[in-house]
Phi, psi and omega in degrees: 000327191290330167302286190303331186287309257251315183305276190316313168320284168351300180316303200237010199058048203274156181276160179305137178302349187250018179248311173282326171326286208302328185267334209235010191032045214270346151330321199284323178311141173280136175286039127268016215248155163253135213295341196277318173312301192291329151349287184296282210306346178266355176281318159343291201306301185309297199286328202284319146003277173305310164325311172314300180319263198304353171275294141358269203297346187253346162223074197302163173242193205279349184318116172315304175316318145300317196271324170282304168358291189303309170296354187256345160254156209278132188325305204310299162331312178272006149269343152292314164244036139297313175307316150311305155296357178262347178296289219306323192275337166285339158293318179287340176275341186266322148298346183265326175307299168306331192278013200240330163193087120351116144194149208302322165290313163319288190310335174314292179336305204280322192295276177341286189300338171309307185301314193265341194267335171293315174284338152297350191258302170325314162280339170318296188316323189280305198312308181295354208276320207274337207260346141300309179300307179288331198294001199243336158273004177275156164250154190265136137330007239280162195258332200260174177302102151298021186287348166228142173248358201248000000 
C-alpha cells in the first residue's frame, strides 16, 4: 500500500502516509481496496465522528453526561463549537458530493484540503476535548431534588 500512496502522493502533492495514517487510521485498508477512496471514507469516518460529538454538545439530549458538559460551557465555547461543527459538516458534505461523481483528481484535491483543514480543527477540538475533561474533575452544584433516578 505504501508503493501505490507513494505514486499517488507524487501524482497529486499529497500529505506524507504516516501523517494520514496517524490521524486517519488508514492502516486497516486492504491493499486490493482502491486506496484514494478508502482514504476519503476514513477521512469521513473520523471528521463525521467528531461532528456528531460536537452536535451532541451544542444540543444535548436528556444523557446526564451531555447536559453536565454542556452546562460548563462558556458562549465563546459554543461559538467555537458551532464554527467547528459547521467545518465538520462542510466536509463531510463535501465528501458525499463527491461520491456522487468520483473522480480520482477531485478526490486528491479533497484528500489535501481535508488533511490541512483537520490539523487546524485538531487543534480547536483538543481545547473542547480538555475543557471537557477538567469539567468531570469539579464538582457542579445542582439546584433540583435529585431524589428520583427512574
Amino acid at each position: 500500500m505504501n508503493k501505490k500512496y507513494e505514486e499517488l502522493k507524487q501524482k497529486y502533492n499529497l500529505p506524507n502516509f504516516n501523517e494520514l495514517n496517524s490521524d486517519f487510521e488508514l492502516y486497516s485498508i486492504d491493499e486490493d481496496d482502491d486506496l484514494v477512496r478508502e482514504i476519503l471514507k476514513k477521512i469521513y469516518e473520523k471528521v463525521d465522528s467528531y461532528t456528531k460529538f460536537l452536535e451532541d454538545l451544542l444540543q444535548p439530549d436528556s444523557r446526564l453526561s451531555l447536559m453536565r458538559e454542556a452546562s460548563t460551557l462558556t458562549p465563546v465555547d459554543q461559538a467555537l463549537i458551532t464554527k467547528l461543527h459547521m467545518k465538520g459538516m462542510l466536509i463531510t458534505r463535501e465528501l458525499l458530493e463527491l461520491n456522487l461523481e468520483y473522480t480520482e483528481a477531485v478526490a486528491a484535491k479533497i484528500i489535501k484540503n481535508d488533511y490541512e483543514e483537520w490539523q487546524k480543527m485538531k487543534l480547536e477540538l483538543k481545547k473542547i476535548v480538555i475543557k471537557l475533561k477538567e469539567s468531570w474533575m469539579k464538582e457542579i452544584k445542582t439546584e433540583q431534588d435529585r431524589g428520583y433516578f427512574g
